[in-house]
Backbone as JSON Lines, residues from 0, in Angstrom:
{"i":0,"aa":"X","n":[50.01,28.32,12.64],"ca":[49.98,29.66,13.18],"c":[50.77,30.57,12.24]}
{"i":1,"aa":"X","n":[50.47,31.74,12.01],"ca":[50.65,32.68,10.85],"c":[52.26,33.31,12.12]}
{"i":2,"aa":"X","n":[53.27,33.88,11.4],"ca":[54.19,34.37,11.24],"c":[54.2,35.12,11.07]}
{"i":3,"aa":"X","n":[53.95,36.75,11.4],"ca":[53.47,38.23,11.25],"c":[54.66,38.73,11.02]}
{"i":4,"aa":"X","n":[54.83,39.06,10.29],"ca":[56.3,39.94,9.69],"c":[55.77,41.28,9.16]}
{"i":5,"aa":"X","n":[56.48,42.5,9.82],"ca":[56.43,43.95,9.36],"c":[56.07,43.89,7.74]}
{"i":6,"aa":"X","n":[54.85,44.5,7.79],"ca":[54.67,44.67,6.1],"c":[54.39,43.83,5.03]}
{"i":7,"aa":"X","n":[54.64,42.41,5.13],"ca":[54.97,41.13,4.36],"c":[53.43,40.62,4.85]}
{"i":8,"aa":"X","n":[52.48,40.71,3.75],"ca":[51.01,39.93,3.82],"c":[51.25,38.65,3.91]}
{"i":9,"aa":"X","n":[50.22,37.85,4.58],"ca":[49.42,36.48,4.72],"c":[48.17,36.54,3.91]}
{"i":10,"aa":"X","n":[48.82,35.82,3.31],"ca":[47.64,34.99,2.3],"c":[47.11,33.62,2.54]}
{"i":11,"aa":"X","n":[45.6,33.5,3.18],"ca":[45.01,32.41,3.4],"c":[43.39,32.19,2.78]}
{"i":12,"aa":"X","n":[43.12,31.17,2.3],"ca":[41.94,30.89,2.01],"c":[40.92,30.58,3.18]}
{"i":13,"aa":"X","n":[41.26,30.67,4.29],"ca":[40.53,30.07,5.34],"c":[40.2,31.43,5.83]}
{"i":14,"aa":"X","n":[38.92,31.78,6.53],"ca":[38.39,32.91,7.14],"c":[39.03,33.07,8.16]}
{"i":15,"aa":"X","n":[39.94,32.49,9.23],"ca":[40.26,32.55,10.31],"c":[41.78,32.62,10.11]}
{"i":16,"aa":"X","n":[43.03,33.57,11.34],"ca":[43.97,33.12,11.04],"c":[44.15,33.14,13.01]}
{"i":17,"aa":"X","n":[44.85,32.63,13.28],"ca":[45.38,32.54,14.56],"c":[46.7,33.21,14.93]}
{"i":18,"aa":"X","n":[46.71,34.18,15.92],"ca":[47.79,35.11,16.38],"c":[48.46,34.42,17.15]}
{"i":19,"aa":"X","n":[49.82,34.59,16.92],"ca":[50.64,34.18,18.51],"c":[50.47,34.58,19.75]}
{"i":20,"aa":"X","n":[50.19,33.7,20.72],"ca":[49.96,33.9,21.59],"c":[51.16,34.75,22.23]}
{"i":21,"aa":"X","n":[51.97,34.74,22.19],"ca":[53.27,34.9,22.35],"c":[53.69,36.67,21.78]}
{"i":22,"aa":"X","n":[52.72,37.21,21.31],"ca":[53.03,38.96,20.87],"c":[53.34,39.3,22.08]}
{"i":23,"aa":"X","n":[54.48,40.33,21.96],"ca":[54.88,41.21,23.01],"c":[53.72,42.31,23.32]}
{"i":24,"aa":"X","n":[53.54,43.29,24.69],"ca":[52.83,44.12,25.25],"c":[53.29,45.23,23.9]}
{"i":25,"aa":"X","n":[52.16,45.93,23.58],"ca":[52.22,46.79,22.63],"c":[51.26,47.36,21.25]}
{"i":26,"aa":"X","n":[50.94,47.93,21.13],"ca":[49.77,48.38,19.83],"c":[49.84,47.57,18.59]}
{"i":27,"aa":"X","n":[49.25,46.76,18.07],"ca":[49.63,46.47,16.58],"c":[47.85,46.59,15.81]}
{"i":28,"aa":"X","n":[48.68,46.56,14.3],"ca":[47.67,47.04,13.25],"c":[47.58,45.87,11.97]}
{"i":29,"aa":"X","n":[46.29,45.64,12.16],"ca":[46.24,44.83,10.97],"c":[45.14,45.01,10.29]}
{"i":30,"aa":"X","n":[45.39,44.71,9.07],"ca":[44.47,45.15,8.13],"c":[44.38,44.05,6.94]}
{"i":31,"aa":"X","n":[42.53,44.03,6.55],"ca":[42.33,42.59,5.84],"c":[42.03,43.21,4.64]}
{"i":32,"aa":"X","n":[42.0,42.88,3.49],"ca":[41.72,42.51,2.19],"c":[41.29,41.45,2.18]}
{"i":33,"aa":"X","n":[39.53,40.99,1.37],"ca":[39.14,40.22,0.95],"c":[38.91,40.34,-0.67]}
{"i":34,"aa":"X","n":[39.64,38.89,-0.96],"ca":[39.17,39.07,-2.38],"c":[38.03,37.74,-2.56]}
{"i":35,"aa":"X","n":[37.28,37.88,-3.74],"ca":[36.4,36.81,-3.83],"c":[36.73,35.71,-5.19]}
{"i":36,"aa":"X","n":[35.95,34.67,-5.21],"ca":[36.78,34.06,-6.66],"c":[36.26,34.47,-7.53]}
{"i":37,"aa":"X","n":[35.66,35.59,-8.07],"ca":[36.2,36.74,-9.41],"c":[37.29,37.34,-8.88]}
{"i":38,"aa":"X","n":[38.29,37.3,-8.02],"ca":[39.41,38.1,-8.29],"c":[38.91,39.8,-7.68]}
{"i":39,"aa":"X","n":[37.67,39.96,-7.28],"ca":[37.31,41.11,-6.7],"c":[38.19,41.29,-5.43]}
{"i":40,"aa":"X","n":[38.43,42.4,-5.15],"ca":[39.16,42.98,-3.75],"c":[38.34,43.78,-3.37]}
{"i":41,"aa":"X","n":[38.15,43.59,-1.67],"ca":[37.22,44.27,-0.93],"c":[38.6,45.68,-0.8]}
{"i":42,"aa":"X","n":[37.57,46.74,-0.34],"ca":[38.7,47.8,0.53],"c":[39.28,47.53,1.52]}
{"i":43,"aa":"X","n":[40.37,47.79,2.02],"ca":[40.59,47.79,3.5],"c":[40.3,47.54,4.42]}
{"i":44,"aa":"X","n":[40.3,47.16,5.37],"ca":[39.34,47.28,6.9],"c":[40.82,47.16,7.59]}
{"i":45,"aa":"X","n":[40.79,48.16,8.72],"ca":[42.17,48.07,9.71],"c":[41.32,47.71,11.23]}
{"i":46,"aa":"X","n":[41.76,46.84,11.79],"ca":[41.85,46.64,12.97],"c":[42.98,46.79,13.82]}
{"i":47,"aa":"X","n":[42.94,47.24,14.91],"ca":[43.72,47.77,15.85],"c":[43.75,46.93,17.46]}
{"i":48,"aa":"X","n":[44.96,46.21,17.7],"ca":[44.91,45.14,18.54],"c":[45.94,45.96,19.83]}
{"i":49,"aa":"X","n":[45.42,45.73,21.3],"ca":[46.51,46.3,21.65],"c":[46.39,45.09,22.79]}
{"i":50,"aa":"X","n":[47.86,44.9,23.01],"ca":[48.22,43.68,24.13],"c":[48.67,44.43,25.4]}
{"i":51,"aa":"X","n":[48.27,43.99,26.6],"ca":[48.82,45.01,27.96],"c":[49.45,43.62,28.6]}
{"i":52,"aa":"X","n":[50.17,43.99,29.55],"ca":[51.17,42.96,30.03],"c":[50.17,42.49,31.41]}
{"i":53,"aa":"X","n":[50.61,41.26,31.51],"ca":[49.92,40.65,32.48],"c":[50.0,41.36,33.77]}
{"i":54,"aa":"X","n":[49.05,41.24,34.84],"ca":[49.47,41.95,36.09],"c":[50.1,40.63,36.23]}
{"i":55,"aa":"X","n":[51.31,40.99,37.63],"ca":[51.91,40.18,38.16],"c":[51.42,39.76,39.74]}
């Protein structure tokens, strides 16, 4: 399971990464870069995740 730290990229060769289940209630932003093996970099793409707190 990936370790999301403010600002500090994950770099994985695998198409998939798995979020903590465990994120606090709150907006977060992530954004992918694909590169290919020429070393090409795709643009940007931002996705926008937002977690709401469980009803009780």
């Amino acid at each position: 399971m990936a370790q999301f730290r403010l600002n500090q990229p994950i770099e994985t060769r695998e198409p998939t990464v798995v979020v903590d289940a465990g994120l606090a209630p709150g907006t977060y932003r992530f954004q992918l870069v694909v590169v290919d093996a020429a070393g090409n970099e795709s643009r940007p793409t931002v996705a926008v995740l937002v977690i709401s707190e469980r009803p009780s």
